[in-house]
N, C-alpha and C positions, 0 to 999 in steps of 0.2 A: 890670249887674244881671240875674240870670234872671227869667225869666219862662214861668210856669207855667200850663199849661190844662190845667183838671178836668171833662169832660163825663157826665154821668151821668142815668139814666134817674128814679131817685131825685128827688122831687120834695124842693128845697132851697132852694123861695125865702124869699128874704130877709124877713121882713113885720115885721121888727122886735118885735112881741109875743111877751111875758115871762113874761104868765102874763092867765089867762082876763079878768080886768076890761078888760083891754086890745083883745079880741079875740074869734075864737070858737078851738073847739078846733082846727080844720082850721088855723088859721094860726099858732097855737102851737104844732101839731107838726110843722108847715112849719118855723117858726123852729127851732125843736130841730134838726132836721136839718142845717141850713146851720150853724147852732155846733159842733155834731158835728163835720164836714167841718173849718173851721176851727180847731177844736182839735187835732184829728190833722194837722193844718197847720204847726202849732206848736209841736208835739212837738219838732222840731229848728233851728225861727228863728219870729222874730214875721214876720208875714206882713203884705201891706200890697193895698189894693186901692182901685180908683176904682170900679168898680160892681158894685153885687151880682150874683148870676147872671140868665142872660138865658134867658127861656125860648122855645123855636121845637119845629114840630111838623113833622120830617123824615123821607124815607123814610130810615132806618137800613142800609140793605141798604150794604157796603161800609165802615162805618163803623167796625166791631173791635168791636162791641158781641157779647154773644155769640150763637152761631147758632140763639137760639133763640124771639130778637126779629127779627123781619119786619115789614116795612110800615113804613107815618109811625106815627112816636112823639113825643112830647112829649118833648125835648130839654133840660137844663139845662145852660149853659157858663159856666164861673166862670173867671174870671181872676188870678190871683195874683204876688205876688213876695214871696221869702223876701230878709228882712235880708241874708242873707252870701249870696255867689256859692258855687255848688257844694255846697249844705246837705245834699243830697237825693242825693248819686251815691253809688252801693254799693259794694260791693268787684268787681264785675265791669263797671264803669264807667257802666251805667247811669244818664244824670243825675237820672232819677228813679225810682229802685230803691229805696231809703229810704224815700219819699213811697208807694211804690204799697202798699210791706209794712206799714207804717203803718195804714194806712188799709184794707186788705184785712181782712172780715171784722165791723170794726166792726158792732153795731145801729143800722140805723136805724127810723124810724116809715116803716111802709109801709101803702098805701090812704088815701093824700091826691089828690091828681091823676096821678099817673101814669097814661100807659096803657097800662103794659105790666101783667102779671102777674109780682110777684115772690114768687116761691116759700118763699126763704131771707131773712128780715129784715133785709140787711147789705148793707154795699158791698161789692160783688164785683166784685173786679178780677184774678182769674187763673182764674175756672171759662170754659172753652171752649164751653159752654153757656149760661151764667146769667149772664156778665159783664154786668155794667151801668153800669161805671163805665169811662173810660178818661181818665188822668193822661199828658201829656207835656209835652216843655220845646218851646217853642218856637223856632224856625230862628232864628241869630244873638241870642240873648240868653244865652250860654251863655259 
């Protein structure tokens, strides 16, 4: 079975809250986020996971993020596995080429915790600047 990691500067945790009686606002548009992501997930297999994402606060230099985030940042890593093997590969073999088009651009809610500055409201995963997302498969689940 593949297995997928989604790292994004995009604050996406999980808080389970639905709607406001549950919660305050900042963790209901936390939640929104993380559904967001998991339904562009899903777009092409039901997706399965043991824990929600995990948040760390790392220096990003080297990380593929774009060049325009420097220093320790607040880090969300999400782990996943889509139903079928090979959901996700494109037509230029990428095993996650599908996943990254997908999801590139989407709206998210930004100014919850992050601490980067995002500029453009979306997960960006192809501006060489503004990336803030980066999707790959991980080594031997392929």
């Amino acid at each position: 079975m593949d297995t997928i990691e989604i790292r994004t500067l995009v604050d996406i945790t999980h808080t389970g809250v639905t709607r406001l009686t549950q919660g305050t606002q900042r963790q209901l548009d936390q939640n929104k986020n993380f559904i967001t992501l998991t339904q562009c997930a899903e777009i092409r297999s039901i997706i399965s996971y043991d824990d929600p994402p995990i948040r760390e606060v790392i220096d990003i230099k080297s990380q593929g993020f774009g060049n325009a985030f420097k220093g320790k940042h607040a880090i969300w890593t999400f782990i996943l596995r889509p139903d079928r093997s090979g959901v996700y590969i494109n037509e230029h073999g990428d095993p996650v080429g599908c996943l990254i088009d997908d999801l590139n651009g989407v709206p998210i809610i930004k100014n919850l915790t992050e601490t980067i500055n995002i500029s453009k409201a979306i997960f960006d995963l192809k501006d060489i600047a503004s990336r803030n997302t980066i999707v790959k498969a991980l080594p031997g689940t392929n």
